[in-house]
C-alpha positions in Angstrom: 104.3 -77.2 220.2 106.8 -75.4 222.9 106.5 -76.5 226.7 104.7 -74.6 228.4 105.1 -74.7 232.5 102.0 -75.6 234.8 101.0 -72.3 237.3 103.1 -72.1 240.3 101.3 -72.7 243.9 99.3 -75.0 245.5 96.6 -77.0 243.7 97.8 -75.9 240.6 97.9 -77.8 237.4 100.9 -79.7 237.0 103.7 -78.7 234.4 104.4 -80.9 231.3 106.6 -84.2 232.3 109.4 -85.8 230.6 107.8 -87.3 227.6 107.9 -91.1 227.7 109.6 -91.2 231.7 107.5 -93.2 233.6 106.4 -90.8 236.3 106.9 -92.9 240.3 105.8 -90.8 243.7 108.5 -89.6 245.5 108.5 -89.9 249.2 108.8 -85.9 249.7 108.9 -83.2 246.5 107.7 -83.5 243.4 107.0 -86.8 241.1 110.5 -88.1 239.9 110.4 -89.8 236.5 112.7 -92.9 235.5 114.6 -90.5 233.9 115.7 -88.6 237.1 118.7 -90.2 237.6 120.2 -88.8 234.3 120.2 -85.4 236.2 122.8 -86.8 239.1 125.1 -88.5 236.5 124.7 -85.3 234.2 126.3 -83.6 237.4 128.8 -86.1 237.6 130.0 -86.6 234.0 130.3 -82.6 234.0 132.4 -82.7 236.9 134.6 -85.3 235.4 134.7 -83.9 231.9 135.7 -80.1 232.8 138.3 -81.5 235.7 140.8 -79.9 233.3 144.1 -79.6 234.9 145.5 -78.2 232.4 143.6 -74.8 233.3 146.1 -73.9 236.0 149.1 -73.5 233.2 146.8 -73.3 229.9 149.5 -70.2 228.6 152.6 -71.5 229.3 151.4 -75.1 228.6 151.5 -74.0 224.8 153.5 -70.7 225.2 156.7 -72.5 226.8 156.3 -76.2 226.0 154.5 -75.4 223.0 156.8 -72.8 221.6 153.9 -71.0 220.4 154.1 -67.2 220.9 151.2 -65.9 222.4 149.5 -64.8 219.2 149.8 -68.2 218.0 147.9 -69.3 221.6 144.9 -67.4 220.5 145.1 -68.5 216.7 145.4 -72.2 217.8 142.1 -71.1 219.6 140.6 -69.8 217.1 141.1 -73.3 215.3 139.7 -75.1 217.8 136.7 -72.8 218.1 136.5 -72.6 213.9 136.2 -76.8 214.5 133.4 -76.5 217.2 131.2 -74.1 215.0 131.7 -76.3 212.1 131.2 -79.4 213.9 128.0 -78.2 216.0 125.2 -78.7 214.3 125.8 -81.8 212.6 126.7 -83.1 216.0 123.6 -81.6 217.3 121.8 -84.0 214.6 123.3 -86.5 216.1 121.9 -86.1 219.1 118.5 -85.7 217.5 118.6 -88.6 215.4 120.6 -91.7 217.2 119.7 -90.3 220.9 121.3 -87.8 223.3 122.8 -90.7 225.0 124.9 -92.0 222.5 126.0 -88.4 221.3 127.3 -87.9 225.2 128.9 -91.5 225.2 131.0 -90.6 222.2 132.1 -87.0 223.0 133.7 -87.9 226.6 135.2 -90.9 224.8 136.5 -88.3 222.1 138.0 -86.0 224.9 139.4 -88.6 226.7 141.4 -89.9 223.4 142.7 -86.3 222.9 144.9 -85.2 225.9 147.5 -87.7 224.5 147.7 -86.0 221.6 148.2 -82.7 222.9 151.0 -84.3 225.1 152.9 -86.3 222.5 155.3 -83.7 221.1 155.2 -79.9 221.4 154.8 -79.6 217.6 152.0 -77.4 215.8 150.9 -79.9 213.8 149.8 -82.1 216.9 148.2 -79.3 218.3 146.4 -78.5 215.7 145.0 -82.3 215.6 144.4 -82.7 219.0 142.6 -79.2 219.0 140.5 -80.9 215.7 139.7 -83.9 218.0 138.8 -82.0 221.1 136.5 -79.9 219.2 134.4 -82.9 218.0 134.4 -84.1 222.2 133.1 -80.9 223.3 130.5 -80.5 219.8 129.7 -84.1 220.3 128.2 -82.4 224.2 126.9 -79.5 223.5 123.3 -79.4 223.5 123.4 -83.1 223.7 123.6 -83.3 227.7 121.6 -80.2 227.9 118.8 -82.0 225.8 118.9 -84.7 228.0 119.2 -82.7 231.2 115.9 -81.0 230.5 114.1 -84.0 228.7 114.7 -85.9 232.5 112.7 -83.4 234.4 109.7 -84.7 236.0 108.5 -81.1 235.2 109.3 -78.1 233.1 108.9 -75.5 235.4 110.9 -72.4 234.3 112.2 -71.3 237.4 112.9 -75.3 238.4 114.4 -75.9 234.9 116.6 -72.6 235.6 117.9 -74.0 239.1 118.6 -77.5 237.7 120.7 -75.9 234.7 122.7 -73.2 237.0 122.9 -76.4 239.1 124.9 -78.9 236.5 126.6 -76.0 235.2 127.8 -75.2 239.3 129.1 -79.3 239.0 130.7 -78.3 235.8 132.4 -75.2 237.6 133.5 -77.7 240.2 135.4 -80.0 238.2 137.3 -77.2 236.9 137.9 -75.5 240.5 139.0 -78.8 241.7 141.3 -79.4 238.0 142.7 -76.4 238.8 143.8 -77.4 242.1 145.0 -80.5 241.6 146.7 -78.7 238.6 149.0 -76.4 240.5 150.2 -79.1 243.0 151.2 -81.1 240.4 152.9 -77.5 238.6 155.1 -77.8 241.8 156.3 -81.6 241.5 156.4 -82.7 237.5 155.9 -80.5 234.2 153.5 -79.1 232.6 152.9 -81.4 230.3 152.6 -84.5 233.3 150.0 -82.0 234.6 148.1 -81.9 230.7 148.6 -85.9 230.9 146.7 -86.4 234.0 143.6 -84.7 232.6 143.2 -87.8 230.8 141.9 -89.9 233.9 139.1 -88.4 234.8 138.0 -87.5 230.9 137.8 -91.2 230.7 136.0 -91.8 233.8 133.2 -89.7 232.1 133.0 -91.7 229.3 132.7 -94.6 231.8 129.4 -93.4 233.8 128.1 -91.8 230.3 127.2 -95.3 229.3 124.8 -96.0 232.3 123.0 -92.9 231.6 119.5 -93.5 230.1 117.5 -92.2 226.9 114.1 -90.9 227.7 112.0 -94.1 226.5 109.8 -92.1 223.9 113.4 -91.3 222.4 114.9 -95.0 222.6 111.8 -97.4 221.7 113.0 -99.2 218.9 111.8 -98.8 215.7 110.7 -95.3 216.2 110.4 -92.9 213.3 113.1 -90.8 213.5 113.6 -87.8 210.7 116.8 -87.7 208.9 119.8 -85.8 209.9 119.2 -83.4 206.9 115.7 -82.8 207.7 116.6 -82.2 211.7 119.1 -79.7 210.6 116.7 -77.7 208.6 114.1 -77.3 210.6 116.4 -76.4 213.8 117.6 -74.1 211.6 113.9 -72.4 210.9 112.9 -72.7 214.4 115.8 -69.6 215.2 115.2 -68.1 212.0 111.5 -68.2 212.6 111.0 -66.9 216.4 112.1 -63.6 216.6 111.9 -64.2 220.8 114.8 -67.2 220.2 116.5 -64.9 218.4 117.0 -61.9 220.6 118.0 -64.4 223.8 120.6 -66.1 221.2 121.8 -62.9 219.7 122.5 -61.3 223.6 123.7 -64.9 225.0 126.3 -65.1 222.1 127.6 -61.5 221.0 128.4 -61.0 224.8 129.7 -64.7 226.0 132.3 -64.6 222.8 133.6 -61.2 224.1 133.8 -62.0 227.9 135.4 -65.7 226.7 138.1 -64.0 226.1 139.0 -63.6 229.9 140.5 -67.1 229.7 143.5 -66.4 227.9 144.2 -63.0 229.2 143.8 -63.6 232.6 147.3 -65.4 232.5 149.2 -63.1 230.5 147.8 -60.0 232.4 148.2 -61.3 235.9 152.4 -62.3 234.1 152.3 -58.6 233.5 151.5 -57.7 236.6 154.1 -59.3 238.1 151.7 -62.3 240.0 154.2 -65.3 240.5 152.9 -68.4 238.1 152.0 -70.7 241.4 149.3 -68.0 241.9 147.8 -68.7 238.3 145.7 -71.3 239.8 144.5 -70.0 242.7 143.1 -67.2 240.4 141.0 -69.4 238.2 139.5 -71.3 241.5 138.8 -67.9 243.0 137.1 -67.3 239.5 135.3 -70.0 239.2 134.3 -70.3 243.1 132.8 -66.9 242.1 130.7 -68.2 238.9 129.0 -71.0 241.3 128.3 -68.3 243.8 126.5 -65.9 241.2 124.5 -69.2 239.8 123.5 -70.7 243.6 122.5 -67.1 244.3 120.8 -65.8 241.2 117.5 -66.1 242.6 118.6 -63.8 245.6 120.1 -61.9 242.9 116.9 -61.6 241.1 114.8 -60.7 243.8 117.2 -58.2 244.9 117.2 -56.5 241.5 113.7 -56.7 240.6 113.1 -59.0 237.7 115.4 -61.5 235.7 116.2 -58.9 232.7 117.8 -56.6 235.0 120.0 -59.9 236.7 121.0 -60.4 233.1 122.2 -56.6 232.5 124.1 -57.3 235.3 126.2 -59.9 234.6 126.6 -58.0 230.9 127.5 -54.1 232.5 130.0 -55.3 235.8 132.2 -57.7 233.4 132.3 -54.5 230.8 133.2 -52.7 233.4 136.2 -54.9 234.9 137.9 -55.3 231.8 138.2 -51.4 231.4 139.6 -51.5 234.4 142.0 -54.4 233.3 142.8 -52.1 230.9 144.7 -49.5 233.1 145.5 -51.1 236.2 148.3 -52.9 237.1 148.6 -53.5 240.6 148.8 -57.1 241.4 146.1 -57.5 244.1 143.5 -55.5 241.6 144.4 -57.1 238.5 143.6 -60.4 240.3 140.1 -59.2 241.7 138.8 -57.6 238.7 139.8 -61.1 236.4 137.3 -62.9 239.2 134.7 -60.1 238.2 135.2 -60.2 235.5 135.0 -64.3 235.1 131.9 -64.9 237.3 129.6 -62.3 236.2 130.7 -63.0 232.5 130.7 -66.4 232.4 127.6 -67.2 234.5 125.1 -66.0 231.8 125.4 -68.5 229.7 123.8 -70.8 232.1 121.3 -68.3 232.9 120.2 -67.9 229.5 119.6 -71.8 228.7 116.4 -72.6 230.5 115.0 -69.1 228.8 116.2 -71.3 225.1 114.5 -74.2 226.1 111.3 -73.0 226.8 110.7 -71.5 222.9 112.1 -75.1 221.1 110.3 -77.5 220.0 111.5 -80.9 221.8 111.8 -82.9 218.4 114.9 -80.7 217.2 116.0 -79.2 220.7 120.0 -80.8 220.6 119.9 -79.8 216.7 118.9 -75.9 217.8 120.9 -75.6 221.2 124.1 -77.0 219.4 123.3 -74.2 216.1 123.1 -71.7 219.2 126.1 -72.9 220.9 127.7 -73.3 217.1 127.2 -69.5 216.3 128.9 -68.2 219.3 131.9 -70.5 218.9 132.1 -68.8 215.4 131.9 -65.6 217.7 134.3 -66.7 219.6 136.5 -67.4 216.7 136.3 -63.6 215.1 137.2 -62.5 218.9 140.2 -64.9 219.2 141.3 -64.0 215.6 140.7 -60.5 216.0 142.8 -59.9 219.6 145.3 -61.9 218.3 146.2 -59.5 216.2 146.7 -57.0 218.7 147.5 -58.7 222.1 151.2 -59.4 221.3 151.7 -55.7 221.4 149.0 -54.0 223.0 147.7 -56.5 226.1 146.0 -53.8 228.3 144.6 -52.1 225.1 143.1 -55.2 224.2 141.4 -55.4 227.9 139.9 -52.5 227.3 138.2 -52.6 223.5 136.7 -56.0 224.9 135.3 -53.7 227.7 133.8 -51.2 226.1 132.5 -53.6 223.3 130.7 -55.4 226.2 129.6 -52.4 227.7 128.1 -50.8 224.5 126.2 -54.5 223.6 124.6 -54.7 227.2 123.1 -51.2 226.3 121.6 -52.1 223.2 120.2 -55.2 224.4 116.7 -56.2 223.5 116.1 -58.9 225.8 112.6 -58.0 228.0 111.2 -59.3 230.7 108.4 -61.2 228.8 110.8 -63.2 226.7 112.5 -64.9 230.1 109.3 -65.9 231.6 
């Protein structure tokens, strides 16, 4: 049976709980479960996790230490995203089967352990197994913190859920402003493989406060019956295939988040093009993602303002179209910068947007197993939009800017997300 929320108001009945939190009283707000404080560490690990440093010299990290033409850059992408679709759903059962917990533990551990690889020697091959290893960190995460995040809620109140979501994914944008930061100080006083190394540190501290996070007690009582990983996978799998409703969200969430994905290794090599010095690179991607937690802290504004949650959606789908067909035929410095922070935080903040919407139409027994076959089919997006601009980016970098545009453009046209399948 899905979750369904409790009416909204006073005196109303309450939404479903956390099954198996013990439910205490809160001095002030709603009931808090025992399971609350997974949502603060959630915040924290995130923060940790994504406080990539490598983010403010991702290009020439692989272009110029790497010897990798840019090409390559996106193919080694494509890899690592080929790994994450592959790796997804069986990670996902996981989740589902030893506990969300453990499946978080392991995939900080997992990220932690692969910095040093991509650091070791500027060789392809290490790349391509630190890539491998990374892949199964951030598989090993998908769906499995999200599970957990939403399983902690003392109630499942869409519009609560939403905020709590667009809330860990805000922490998550944080650690990667703050990476990036920290990243272009360091671009000024070692290499740019010293500023890769340093992103192992806080990885590591993730994997340190993963451990005291705690497993909804319905999920950890020992000796519960748990179905095998087989059987999770199938029926995860019939879940999409069977709600046409999951479908639809899944189908807009992924066809335009693989496209606008894309903004992360273009932004770099179109703002080199443009002639913005490489010191700049990181005070683009803060900008960016300072933008992304604006558009999630004010999406309710945003909603209001618009009229109804499908229309915020369309939103973040037509003003990222438009921005990379801009991209596409500007090149003044100051513009090229302002339309890749368009392009970024409107693009990149539905995803977040979308997830509470998942949640509410999957069943909680297979929830990791489904949101990690969502998240696994657009990684495999992903990969056909990696592999496909690689083809053409070498030689035709604004060109590619603007197919991606118009691709996204045309998909938030013929979207059949309504308003009914939000609520």
């Amino acid at each position: 049976m899905r979750d369904r929320p409790g009416a909204a108001g006073g005196g109303a009945r309450e939404g479903p709980r956390a099954p198996g939190c013990a439910v205490r009283e809160g001095r002030e707000g709603p009931p808090l479960t025992g399971c609350a404080a997974n949502v603060r560490k959630i915040y924290a690990i995130r923060f940790l996790f994504w406080f990539h440093t490598v983010s403010a010299v991702l290009v020439p990290f692989f272009r110029d230490w790497g010897g990798l033409s840019l090409g390559g850059v996106f193919l080694l992408n494509a890899w690592f995203q080929a790994w994450s679709f592959a790796l997804e759903v069986p990670t996902g059962t996981v989740a589902d089967r030893l506990g969300r917990k453990t499946s978080v533990c392991l995939g900080t551990a997992a990220g932690a352990l692969a910095v040093p690889l991509y650091v070791a020697t500027p060789e392809v091959g290490a790349f391509l197994v630190a890539e491998v290893l990374m892949a199964l960190a951030m598989a090993l995460n998908s769906g499995a913190d999200e599970a957990l995040l939403y399983e902690s809620l003392p109630e499942r109140d869409p519009l609560v859920a939403r905020r709590v979501f667009a809330r860990a994914e805000s922490w998550k944008l944080a650690g990667i402003v703050a990476g990036a930061l920290v990243g272009s100080a360091l671009a000024t006083r070692t290499s740019v493989r010293g500023v890769f190394a340093f992103q192992a540190l806080p990885m590591a501290l993730s994997a340190v406060l993963a451990l005291s996070l705690r497993e909804p007690p319905a999920r950890a009582a020992p000796g519960a019956a748990r179905p095998g990983f087989l059987q999770l996978a199938r029926e995860g799998a019939r879940q999409l295939a069977a709600r046409r409703t999951l479908r639809i969200l899944a189908f807009d969430m992924i066809s335009v988040g693989a496209l606008v994905w894309l903004v992360i290794w273009l932004y770099q090599p179109l703002l080199e093009a443009a002639g913005v010095p490489l010191a700049a690179f990181g005070s683009v991607h803060v900008a960016a993602a300072l933008g992304q937690i604006a558009i999630l802290a004010s999406a309710d504004r945003a909603q209001s303002w618009l009229g109804s949650q499908r229309a915020l959606l369309f939103a973040t789908a037509l003003v990222p179209g438009a921005a990379f067909v801009a991209l596409g035929v500007v090149r003044a410095p100051v513009a090229v910068a302002g339309l890749v922070v368009v392009a970024w935080s409107l693009g990149m903040a539905r995803t977040p947007l979308f997830t509470a919407a998942l949640n509410r139409h999957i069943d909680s027994e297979q929830r990791a197993t489904v949101l990690s076959l969502v998240s696994g089919l657009r990684r495999l997006g992903i990969v056909v939009a990696n592999a496909t601009a690689s083809l053409f980016v070498a030689s035709a970098l604004h060109g590619t800017a603007l197919a991606i545009g118009v691709a996204v453009l045309a998909l938030a046209l013929v979207s059949r997300v309504r308003e009914e399948h939000l609520a």
